[in-house]
N, C-alpha and C positions, 0 to 999 in steps of 0.2 A: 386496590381500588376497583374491586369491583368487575377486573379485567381489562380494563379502561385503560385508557394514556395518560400517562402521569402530567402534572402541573409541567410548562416548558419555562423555565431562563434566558432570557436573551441578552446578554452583555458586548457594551460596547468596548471599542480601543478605545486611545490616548488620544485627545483634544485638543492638545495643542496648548501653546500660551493664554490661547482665546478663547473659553469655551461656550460667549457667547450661542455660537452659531449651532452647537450641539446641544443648547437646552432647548433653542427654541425648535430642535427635530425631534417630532410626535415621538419616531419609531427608532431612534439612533442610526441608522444607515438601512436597517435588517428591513426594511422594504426599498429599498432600490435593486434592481436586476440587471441584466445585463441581453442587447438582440443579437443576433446570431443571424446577419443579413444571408439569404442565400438557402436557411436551412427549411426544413420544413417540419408543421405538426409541435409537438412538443420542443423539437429542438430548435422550433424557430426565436423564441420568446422565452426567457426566463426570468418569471414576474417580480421575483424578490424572496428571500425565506422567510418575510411573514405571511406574503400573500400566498404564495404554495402552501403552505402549512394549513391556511384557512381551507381553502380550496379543497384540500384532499379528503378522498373517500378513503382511504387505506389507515390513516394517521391522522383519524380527523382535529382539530383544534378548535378552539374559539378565543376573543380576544378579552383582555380581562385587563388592558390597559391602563382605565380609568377607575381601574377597583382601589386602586397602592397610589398616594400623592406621596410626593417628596418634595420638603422645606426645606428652609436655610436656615427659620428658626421653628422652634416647637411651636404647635397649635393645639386649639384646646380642644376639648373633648366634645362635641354636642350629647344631646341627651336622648339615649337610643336602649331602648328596649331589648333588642335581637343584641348588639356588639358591645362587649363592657369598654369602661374608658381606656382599660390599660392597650387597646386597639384602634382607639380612635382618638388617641390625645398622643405629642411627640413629634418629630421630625420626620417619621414612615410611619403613615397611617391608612387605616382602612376608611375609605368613605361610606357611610352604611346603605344610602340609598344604594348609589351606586353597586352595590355589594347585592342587596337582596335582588335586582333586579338579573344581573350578570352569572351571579353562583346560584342562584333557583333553581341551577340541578347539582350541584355542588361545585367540587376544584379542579375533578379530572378534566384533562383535554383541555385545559385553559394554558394562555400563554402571556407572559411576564413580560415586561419592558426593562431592568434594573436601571434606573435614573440615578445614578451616582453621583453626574454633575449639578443635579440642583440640590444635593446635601451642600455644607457646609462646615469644615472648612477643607479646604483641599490636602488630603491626606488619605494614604494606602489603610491606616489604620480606620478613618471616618468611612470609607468607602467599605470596608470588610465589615463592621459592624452595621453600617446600615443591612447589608447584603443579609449576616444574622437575622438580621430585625426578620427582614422578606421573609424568609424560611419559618420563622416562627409564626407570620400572623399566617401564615397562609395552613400551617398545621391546625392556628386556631379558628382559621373558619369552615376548616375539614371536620372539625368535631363540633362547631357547632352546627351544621350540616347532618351528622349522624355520620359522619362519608370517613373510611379508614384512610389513614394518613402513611405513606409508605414510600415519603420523599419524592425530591422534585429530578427533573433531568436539566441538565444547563449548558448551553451553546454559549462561548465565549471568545471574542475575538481580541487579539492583540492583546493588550494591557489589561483588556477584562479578566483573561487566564490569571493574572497577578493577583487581584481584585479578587478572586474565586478562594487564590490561595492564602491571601489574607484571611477570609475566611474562613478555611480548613481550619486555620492556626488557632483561631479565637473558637470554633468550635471543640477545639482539642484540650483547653485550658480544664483542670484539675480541679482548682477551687469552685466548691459552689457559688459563693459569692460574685466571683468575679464572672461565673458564666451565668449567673441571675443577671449581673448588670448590663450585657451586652444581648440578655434575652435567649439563651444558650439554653438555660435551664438543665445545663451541665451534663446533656444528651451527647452522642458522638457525631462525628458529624455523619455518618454511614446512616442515622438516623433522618436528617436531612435531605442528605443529596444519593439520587442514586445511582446516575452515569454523568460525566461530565466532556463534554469534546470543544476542546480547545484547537481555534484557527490562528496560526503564527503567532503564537502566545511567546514572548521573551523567556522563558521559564528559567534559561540560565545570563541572559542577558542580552544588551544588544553591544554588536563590534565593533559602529562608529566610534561608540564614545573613547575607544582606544586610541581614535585618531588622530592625527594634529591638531594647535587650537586653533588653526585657523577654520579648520574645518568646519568646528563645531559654532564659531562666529559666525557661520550662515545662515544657522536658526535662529531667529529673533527671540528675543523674549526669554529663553532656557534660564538665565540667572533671575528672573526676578516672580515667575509664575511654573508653578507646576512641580517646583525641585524635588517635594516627598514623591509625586508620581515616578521623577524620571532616576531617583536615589533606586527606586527599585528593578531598573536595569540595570545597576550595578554588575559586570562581570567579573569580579574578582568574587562575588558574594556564592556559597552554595548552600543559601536557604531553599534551595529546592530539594534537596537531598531529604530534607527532614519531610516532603509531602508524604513518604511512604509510611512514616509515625503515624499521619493522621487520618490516610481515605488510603483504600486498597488500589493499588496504580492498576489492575486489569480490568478497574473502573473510570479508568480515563483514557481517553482517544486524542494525541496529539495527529492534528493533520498541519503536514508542515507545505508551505508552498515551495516551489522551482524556480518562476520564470519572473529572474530578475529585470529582465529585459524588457517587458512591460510597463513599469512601478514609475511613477510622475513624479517622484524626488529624487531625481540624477545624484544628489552628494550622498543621499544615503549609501548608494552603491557604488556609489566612488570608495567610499570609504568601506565598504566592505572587501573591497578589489586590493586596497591597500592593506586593511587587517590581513588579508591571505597572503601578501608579500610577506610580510612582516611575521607570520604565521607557517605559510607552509613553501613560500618563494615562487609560488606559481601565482600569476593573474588571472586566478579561476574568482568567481564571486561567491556560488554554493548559498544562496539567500533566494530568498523573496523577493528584494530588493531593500528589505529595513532587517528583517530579522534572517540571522544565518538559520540554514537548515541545523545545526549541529545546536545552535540556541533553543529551536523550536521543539524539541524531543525532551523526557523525564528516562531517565534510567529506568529501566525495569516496564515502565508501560508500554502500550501499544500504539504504535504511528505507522502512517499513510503518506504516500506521496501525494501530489496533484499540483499538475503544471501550472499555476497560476501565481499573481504577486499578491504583493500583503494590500494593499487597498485600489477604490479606484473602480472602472467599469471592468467585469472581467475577472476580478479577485477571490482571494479565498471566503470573500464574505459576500460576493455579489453571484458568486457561480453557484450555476447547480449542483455541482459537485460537493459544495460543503453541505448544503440540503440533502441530496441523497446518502451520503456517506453517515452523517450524522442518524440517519432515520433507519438505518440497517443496524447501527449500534444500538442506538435504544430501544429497535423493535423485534431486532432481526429474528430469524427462528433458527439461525445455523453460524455457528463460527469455519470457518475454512481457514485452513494452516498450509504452506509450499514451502517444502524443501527442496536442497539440490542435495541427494545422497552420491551422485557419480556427476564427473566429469572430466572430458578430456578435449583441448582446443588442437586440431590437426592441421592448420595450417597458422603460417604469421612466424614469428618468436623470432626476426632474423640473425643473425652471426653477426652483422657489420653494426650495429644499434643496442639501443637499451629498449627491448620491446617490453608494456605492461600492459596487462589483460584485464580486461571491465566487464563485469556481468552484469543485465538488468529484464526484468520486465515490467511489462504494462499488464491492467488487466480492467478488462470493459462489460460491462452486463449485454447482456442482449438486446437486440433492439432499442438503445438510447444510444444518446450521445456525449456520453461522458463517461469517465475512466475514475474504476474504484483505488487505481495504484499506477504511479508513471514515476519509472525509469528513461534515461534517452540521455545518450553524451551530452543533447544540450540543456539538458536540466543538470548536469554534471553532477550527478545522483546514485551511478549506479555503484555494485559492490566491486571493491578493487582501491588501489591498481595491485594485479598478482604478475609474479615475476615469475611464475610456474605454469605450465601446458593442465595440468590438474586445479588449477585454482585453489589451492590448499594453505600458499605460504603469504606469510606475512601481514596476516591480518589482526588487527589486536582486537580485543573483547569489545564492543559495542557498550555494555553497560558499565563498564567501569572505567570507558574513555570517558562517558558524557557523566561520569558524577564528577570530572575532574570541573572548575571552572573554568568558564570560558575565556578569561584571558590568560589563563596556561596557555605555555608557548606550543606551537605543535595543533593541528585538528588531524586525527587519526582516528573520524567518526565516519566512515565509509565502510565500517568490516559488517560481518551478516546482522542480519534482523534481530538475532537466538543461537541457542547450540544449534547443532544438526546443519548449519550452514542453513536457518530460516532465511527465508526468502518475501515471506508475505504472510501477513494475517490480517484477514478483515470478517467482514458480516456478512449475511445474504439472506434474503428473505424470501421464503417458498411461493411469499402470494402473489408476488410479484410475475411468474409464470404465466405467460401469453395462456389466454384462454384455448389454444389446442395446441400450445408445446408441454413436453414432459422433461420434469426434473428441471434444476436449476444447470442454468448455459452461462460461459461467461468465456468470452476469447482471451487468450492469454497470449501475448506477444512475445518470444524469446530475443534476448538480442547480446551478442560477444563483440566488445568492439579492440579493438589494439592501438594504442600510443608509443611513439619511437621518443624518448625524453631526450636522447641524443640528439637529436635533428637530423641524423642521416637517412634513416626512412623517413616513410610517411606519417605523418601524425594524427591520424583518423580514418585508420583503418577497418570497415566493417567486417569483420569475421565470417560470422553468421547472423543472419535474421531472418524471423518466421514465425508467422499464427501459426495458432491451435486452439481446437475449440472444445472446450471442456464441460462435457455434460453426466450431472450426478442422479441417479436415476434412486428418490428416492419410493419409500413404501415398498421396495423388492425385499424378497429373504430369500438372499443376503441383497444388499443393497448393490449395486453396480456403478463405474464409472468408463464412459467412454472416450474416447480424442479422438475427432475428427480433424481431419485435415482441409476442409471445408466445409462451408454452410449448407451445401445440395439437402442437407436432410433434418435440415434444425429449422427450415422458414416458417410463417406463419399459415402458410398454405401446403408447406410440404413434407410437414414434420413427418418423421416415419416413428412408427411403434416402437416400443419397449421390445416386440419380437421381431418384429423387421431389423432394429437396429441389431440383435442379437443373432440375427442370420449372414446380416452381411461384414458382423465383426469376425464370422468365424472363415472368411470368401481370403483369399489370394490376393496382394497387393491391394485389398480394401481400404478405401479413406475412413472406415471406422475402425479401432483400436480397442481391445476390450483391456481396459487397463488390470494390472496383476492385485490381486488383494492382497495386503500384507498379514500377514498371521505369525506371531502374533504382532496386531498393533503397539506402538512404541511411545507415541506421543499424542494420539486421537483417539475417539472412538473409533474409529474406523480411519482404514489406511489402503491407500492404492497406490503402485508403482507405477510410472510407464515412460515411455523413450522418448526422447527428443533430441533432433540433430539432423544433419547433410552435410553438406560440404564445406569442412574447416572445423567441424563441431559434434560430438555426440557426447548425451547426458541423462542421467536419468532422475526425472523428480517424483517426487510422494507428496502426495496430498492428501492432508487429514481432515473430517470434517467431523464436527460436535454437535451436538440437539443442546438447543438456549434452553435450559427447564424454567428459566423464571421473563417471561417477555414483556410483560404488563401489556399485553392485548389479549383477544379475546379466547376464552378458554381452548376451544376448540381449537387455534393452532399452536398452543401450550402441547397437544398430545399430536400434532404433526412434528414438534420439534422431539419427540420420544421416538419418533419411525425407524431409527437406524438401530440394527439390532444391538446388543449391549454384547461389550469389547469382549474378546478371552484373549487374556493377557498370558494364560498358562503358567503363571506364579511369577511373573519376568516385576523386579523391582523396579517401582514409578520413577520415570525421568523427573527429575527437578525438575521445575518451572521454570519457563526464559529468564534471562536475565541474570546476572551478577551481582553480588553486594558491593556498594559502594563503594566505591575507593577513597581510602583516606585523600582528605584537600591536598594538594601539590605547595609545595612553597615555592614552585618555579613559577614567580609572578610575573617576570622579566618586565618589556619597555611599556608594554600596555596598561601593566598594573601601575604604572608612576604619571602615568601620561589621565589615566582616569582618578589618581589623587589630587592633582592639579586640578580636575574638571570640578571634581567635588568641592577643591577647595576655593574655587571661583562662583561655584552657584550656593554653595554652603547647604549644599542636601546634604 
């Protein structure tokens, strides 16, 4: 498009019994924000993710709300010159006034509402074909435009993610016929969509519904309104498993939220508290407050932590973080990967207890306030528990825990990110660079923490914990990456040079670190070693960072994401890609999977 920012999606959760009160909201939630008493500047105020969106100089947007109406029943065509009828007659249509005034520069940079609730009738499948419908008219006012069509990006919250995946599915369909009738016109869907980031999306379910029926007796209305919506939290079900058939998973960004403790529906997380008895015998929660973290992740794709619950003031839809993190994905100009290649915990492990070891980090951009990745015992998030001083043992594969489903007995979704003991992968974007700092910064928080399961030690144990401040010095040849140990020379006023920094990495006991280049690289373009650790702890991590070659912004930092010089591999054969193939379905459904037959067989989803 042009360079341009692609068309944005904005989908909402789940409604409820009543979804009065969500049709009659313009924007579904995606302008409400959340104030931040106390803070200052940007961090004091956080308008909403559609008013930022508007706002911004960097990502800029416009609103194209009133372009798309949606019925309960079909409407007829008016008689329009510019839009044929098959666009303006149906249940999702284009309004042409409307349209010539809004698109008079075309479709980029415009942003979507999807209004699922005032389709008709209530159903994953009506909801996913409308969603088609969108995708298509908006390709057909790209071409009538003259303007190239090269797919939408789609932020999706809760139940939206479901809605998305309906989607995929009916984009996936074989038959021409049947993908003419849903407006498909038997395209992929990669043709459609072109990054997708899903906020506490259920992808493999949600855990209440495993829970007692009393429990579920607390929700009003569940039997008699909404059953196809809520049939698709089914946790016994692993129709997720099939998304990688249909869209490339290192095209979606699951950001799962933490902070149950937040979240304004006490039973939800009552009953999450209870699924983990029932599950793992610990009264840990590991949710949002609705959706467990172990539900909110896809096999094989990319997810983020962030401390926040599933809805509410504060949330994964109302905070900044889901705004920034989202806009590093679709725009960013640089992938970054963390690993742990060594480690060793030197203190803790005691003789008289059953000591188990947690690893985690945080990691925070510069100058804001808000966090691209959180770990913290009390997100109870981090990787572990290891029974080893090396953090080596007993950790099962990540992607082939979570293609298991969710009411498989057991959650043993705590192990690394990836092989290589990944640790982290997100975005980052070079523009974002304070007008006199150099290279991308971003503090990275280490933290070891130890649990005694026995009760004879102590049960929360800090190990070690410690910033580091990571700055990647791009446009050098060779590229550099340093760690400092403090801010004295990354501020806005006191940044020191590209050769200052490089004098005083090479000084005695210096708070700059010149970190070690890997050669040859193994899983990056480019790869840097460097140390971390004190007292209880010492470790070594690698971080690799990639140039985005396709951003859809503007050309010019297209060839800033090409700066890092190109890899020598020295013939060394390419690592697999993260992730594991799925694991066949478990037939180990145990008390959950009987306890959510009953549910089903009481609401008749």
């Amino acid at each position: 498009m042009d360079g341009r920012t692609r068309p944005l999606v904005l989908i909402r959760g789940y409604g409820g019994p009543d979804v009065s009160g969500e049709r009659a909201s313009p924007y579904q939630g995606f302008n409400e924000g959340t104030v931040y008493p106390g803070k200052r500047g940007e961090n004091y105020i956080y308008e909403g993710f559609l008013l930022r969106a508007l706002k911004s100089t960097r990502y800029p947007y416009t609103d194209a709300t009133n372009v798309i109406g949606y019925y309960v029943r079909d409407v007829e065509s008016p008689q329009d010159d510019d839009f044929p009828p098959n666009m303006t007659a149906g249940s999702v249509v284009i309004d042409p006034a409307t349209a010539r005034h809004v698109l008079r520069t075309g479709i980029a940079g415009t942003i979507w509402i999807y209004r699922y609730y005032d389709l008709a009738p209530r159903s994953m499948e009506r909801y996913g074909a409308g969603l088609v419908r969108l995708f298509s008219l908006l390709e057909q006012a790209a071409a009538i435009r003259g303007e190239p069509f090269d797919g939408v990006d789609v932020v999706a919250h809760s139940m939206g993610g479901l809605v998305v995946r309906e989607a995929l599915r009916q984009l996936h369909v074989s038959d021409a016929a049947d993908a003419r009738a849903t407006g498909a016109w038997d395209k992929p869907a990669c043709h459609y969509v072109h990054k997708i980031v899903t906020l506490g999306t259920p992808h493999r379910g949600i855990a209440f519904e495993r829970a007692p029926r009393w429990l579920l007796d607390m929700l009003p209305g569940l039997e008699s309104k909404g059953a196809s919506e809520l049939a698709a939290f089914d946790p016994t079900s692993t129709e997720f498993l099939k998304v990688q058939e249909w869209f490339e998973l290192d095209r979606v960004l699951t950001v799962v939220g933490t902070n149950y403790r937040t979240y304004g529906t006490a039973a939800a997380s009552l009953a999450n508290r209870l699924s983990s008895i029932l599950d793992e015998g610990t009264l840990t929660n590991r949710s949002d407050g609705l959706v467990k973290q172990s539900a909110a992740q896809l096999p094989g794709a990319p997810r983020t932590f962030v401390h926040k619950c599933h809805g509410g003031p504060d949330s994964l839809v109302t905070s900044r973080e889901a705004y920034e993190i989202a806009m590093r994905f679709f725009h960013g100009t640089h992938r970054v990967r963390l690993w742990l290649d060594d480690a060793e915990v030197l203190r803790g492990m005691d003789a008289f207890g059953r000591s188990e070891l947690f690893f985690g980090i945080r990691i925070k951009p510069r100058e804001v306030d808000f966090e691209l990745f959180h770990q913290s015992a009390e997100a109870e998030n981090c990787y572990g528990p290891f029974r080893d001083p090396r953090l080596t043992e007993g950790q099962l594969d990540l992607a082939t825990e979570l293609s298991k489903p969710l009411a498989a007995s057991g959650d043993e979704t705590t192990g690394w990110a990836g092989p290589s003991r990944l640790v982290w992968e997100g975005w980052v974007d070079r523009r974002a660079v304070p007008e006199n700092g150099h290279g991308l910064v971003f503090r990275l928080d280490v933290y070891v923490g130890e649990r005694d399961t026995f009760g004879i030690g102590f049960s929360d144990n800090t190990v070690f914990n410690k910033q580091y401040y990571v700055q990647v010095l791009l446009g050098e040849d060779p590229a550099r990456l340093l760690v400092h140990t403090g801010e004295q020379n990354l501020g806005r006023h006191n940044s020191a040079s590209p050769d200052q920094l490089m004098q005083l990495a090479g000084q005695e006991n210096s708070p700059v670190q010149l970190a070690a280049p890997r050669s040859p690289a193994r899983d990056a373009a480019w790869e840097w070693t460097f140390n971390v650790g004190g007292t209880g702890f010492r470790g070594v991590l690698r971080l690799g960072v990639d140039g985005v070659e396709e951003t859809g912004v503007e050309p010019e930092v297209r060839a800033v994401a090409r700066e890092l010089p190109a890899p020598r591999h020295g013939g060394e054969e390419p690592v697999p890609p993260s992730g594991a193939a799925p694991a066949p379905r478990s037939d180990n459904r145990g008390r959950g999977w009987h306890l959510f037959r009953r549910f089903r067989a009481r609401t008749g989803s």
